[in-house]
Steps between C-alpha positions, in 0.01 A plus 500: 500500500576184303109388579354840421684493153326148403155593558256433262436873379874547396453188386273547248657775399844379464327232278272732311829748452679176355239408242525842360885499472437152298274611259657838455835343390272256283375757300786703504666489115813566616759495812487803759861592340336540137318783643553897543686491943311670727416902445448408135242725334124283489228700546283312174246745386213404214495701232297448164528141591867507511708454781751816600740576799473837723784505746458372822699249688382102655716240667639270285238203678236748418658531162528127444119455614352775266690352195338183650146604461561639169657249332181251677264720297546730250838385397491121510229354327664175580677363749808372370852589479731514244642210357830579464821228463833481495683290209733240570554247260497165785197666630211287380195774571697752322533308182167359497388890509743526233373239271124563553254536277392899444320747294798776532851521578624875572854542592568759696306533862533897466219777484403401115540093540302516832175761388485298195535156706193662757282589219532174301470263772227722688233639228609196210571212744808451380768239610845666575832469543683780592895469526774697567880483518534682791399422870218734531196565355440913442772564207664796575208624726635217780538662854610369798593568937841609491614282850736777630254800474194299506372743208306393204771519187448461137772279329547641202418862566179703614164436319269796574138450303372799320232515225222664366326206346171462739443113334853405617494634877143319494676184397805507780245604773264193442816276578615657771492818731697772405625838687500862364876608503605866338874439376780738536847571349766700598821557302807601601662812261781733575495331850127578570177281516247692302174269326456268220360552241576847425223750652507872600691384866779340288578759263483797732730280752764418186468802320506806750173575367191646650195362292143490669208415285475258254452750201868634603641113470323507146662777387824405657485131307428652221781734467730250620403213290783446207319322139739327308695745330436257175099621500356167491415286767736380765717210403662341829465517878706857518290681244185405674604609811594833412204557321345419854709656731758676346888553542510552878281244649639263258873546616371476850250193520457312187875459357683375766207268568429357138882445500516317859143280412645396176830531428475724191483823386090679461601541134562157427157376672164515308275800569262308729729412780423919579163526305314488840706715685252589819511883504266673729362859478402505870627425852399106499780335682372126418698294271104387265208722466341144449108481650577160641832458711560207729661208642382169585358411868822290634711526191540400114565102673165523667328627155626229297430275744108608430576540120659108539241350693224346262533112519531456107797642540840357626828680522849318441791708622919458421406342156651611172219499250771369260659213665072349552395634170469160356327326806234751503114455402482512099192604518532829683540803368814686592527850637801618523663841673886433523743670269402487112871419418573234754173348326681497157834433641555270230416740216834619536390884486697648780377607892280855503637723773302550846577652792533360875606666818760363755361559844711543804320516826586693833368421867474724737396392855351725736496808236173598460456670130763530264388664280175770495297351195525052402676654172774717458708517111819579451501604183833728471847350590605563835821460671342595854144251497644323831627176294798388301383409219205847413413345144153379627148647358309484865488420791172308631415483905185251448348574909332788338223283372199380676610693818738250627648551839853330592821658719689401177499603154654333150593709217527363134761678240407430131746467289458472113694225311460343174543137694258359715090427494382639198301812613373709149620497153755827399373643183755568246485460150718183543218336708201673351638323199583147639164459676321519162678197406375340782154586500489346171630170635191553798232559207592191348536289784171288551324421819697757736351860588808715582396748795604758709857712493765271465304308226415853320813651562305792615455681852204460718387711814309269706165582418576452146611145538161430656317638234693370254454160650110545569496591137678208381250294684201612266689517212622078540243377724296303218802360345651375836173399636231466215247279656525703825177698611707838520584450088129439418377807719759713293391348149120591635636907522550445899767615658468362903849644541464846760775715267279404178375856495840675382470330157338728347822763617727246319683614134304285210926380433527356800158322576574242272523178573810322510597156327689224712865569447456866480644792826162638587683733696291879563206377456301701725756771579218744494583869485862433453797452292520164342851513370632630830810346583538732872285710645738765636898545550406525848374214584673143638347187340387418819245839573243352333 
């Protein structure tokens, strides 16, 4: 037996089989663990030139090698890594990273720091240095293998992609693969589970009624729906959403919740937190109508990993942008996309008011499912929801996504709190008022571009910080990079960017373009709401 198994046939092919393994984890971008576990859904389909996901199931090896190929060709067009360090003061690479001589500083390895750090290194050649306080790149986006249930997790809550801006799915999907996923909510009222956001299931389930046809939830809205008794136009949170949804719905679903996610009263929030109340006329049980719904091949680690991995840039984690200030390039321009306030600490102006969410997590080994959907709120208060303390918004169960197949299962409860990681701004007056101040300090500061949420104090669904970040690319690229071939094609009328096209669909205010110094914020929010501070009551910081 022993001779037979050394002939030269297996031989071959026990050599052959071994060269394969090599240069499959050589071009693999990330470990095994990174990706979706076997029975994850990766059927890749083309589709207008984009890449989409249809269901189906491969082995995670199988898994690991497709990603493989894909990242080899369309996805990589070089092979390199991302350079990504730790700080330590004693550690002599780290500070000579530091120290270095570049273009751009951003601060902030996030979704708006890393797009704009990918499109000024990539199209403008751009030297970066990309550095973060935390240990992670990915922001709030960061996702990880839980090691008990050997599920992909998200750290600071779920991130589920939705948009209708074609230019910005084309962007994501040139970096890296992506997989159609439908989202789905559940809520849990008068000790049912009936759908989010409110549809013709969900009011016939709360509301003992019997409503079939979309002309019937019409003329059921609009009989319920309460104007401000005032005649003008709603003035807070509660008039808005009874002018939505009127008296019932509201007791039900959008009090109890507004008051659990932050901590005050509808009346004493601005109009907008409920402005975009999702109300449905038809039978739609998915949480966005958007066109384009996904999540990224492997998780939001593995995309940032392709977002990260042009070799102009280089990423320097657990360092405090304000403890290096001073030992940083003086000729870069800054980009910044922590908090305005911390920013202007010194002004003396006071802290604005954001939101965070205390997570508690719950294993449970050989349990199959807990739950029936990866999202279930809580939005009334319960004294029978299974756990002590019932004051949580939702509950999250993240083996849902991608398919993934373990005996165990971890659960996530969200908790709202005023302490913690600064999540989105709360608009009252108070705040609304405050901010002002500080966006006047941001105008006049020179040399910094303040970007993104925290920066703004404003809220932004995913696909909005993208745009707004692809946006703020055009509108700075010839005053970071001047000499740079990208700034002369765009003084000739070019425009080599893909998402170029929607100009024309952007609002003559906001095309502008934007002095150093100045929040260039919204940008290219096209076809929405500049000013908005929160897209629905509904929604967790972390569902975009």
């Amino acid at each position: 037996m022993g001779a037979e198994a050394c002939t030269p046939k297996r031989a071959t092919f026990a050599l052959a089989l071994g060269l394969a393994c090599f240069f499959l984890l050589q071009g693999r971008s990330a470990p095994l663990e990174s990706y979706p576990r076997a029975g994850a859904h990766a059927r890749l389909a083309r589709e207008d030139g984009r890449l989409l996901q249809d269901g189906g199931s491969l082995s995670a090896d199988r898994l690991a090698a497709r990603y493989a190929r894909y990242r080899q060709s369309k996805y990589r067009s070089e092979h390199h890594k991302p350079r990504v360090l730790s700080y330590r003061p004693d550690s002599v690479k780290a500070v000579a990273a530091l120290e270095d001589d570049y273009d751009v500083v951003m601060v902030g390895a996030g979704l708006s720091g890393g797009v704009l750090a990918e499109r000024l290194a990539r199209l403008a050649g751009a030297k970066v240095l990309l550095i973060d306080k935390r240990d992670h790149i990915g922001g709030n986006c960061f996702d990880y293998l839980d090691p008990d249930a050997h599920v992909l997790v998200n750290r600071y809550g779920a991130h589920l992609f939705h948009t209708d801006l074609a230019h910005v799915y084309e962007y994501i999907t040139s970096l890296h693969p992506w997989e159609r996923y439908d989202h789905q909510v559940l809520a849990r009222v008068d000790g049912r589970l009936v759908p989010v956001p409110v549809n013709i299931n969900s009011v016939n389930a709360l509301l003992n009624l019997t409503i079939k046809t979309e002309s019937e939830m019409d003329a059921w809205l609009k009989k319920t729906q309460q104007p401000p008794a005032h005649g003008g136009a709603p003035r807070n949170s509660k008039e808005m959403a009874l002018s939505r949804v009127g008296p019932a719905l509201y007791a039900k679903l959008f009090e109890p919740y507004t008051k659990k996610q932050w901590a005050k009263d509808p009346a004493e929030l601005a109009p907008s937190v409920t402005a975009r109340i999702p109300v449905r006329n038809n039978f739609d049980n998915r949480y966005f109508a958007d066109r384009f719904q996904a999540l990224p091949s492997g998780g939001y680690t593995a995309f940032f990993n392709s977002l990260l991995a042009h070799p102009n840039i280089t990423t320097l984690l657990n360092v405090d942008f304000f403890d290096v200030r001073a030992r940083l390039s003086k000729r870069a321009k800054l980009f910044y996309t922590g908090p305005v306030d911390t920013y202007f600490k010194a002004a003396g102006l006071g802290r604005l008011e954001y939101r965070s969410i205390r997570f508690v997590r719950e294993l449970y080994r050989n349990h199959g499912f807990f739950q029936p959907v990866s999202v279930v709120n809580y939005p009334q208060d319960e004294r029978d929801c299974g756990f002590a303390d019932c004051s949580f918004t939702r509950i999250v169960e993240y083996k849902h996504y991608y398919g993934q197949q373990s005996p165990h299962t971890v659960t996530f409860r969200e908790y709202s709190s005023d302490e913690g990681e600064p999540y989105y701004p709360v608009p009252s007056q108070r705040n609304v008022e405050l901010y002002a101040k500080f966006k006047a300090l941001a105008d006049a500061e020179k040399g910094v571009f303040f970007v993104g949420r925290l920066a703004n104090y404003k809220y932004f669904n995913m696909d909005q910080a993208i745009d707004n970040a692809l946006s703020i690319y055009e509108q700075t690229l010839c005053d970071v990079m001047p000499a740079s071939a990208a700034c002369a094609a765009v003084r000739r009328g070019e425009h080599p960017a893909m998402w170029a096209t929607k100009r024309a669909a952007i609002p003559p205010s906001s095309a502008s373009q934007p002095t150093r110094g100045a929040t260039v914020a919204g940008g290219g929010l096209v076809g929405r709401a500049q000013d908005q501070a929160m897209e629905t009551a509904w929604r967790s910081p972390s569902d975009d």
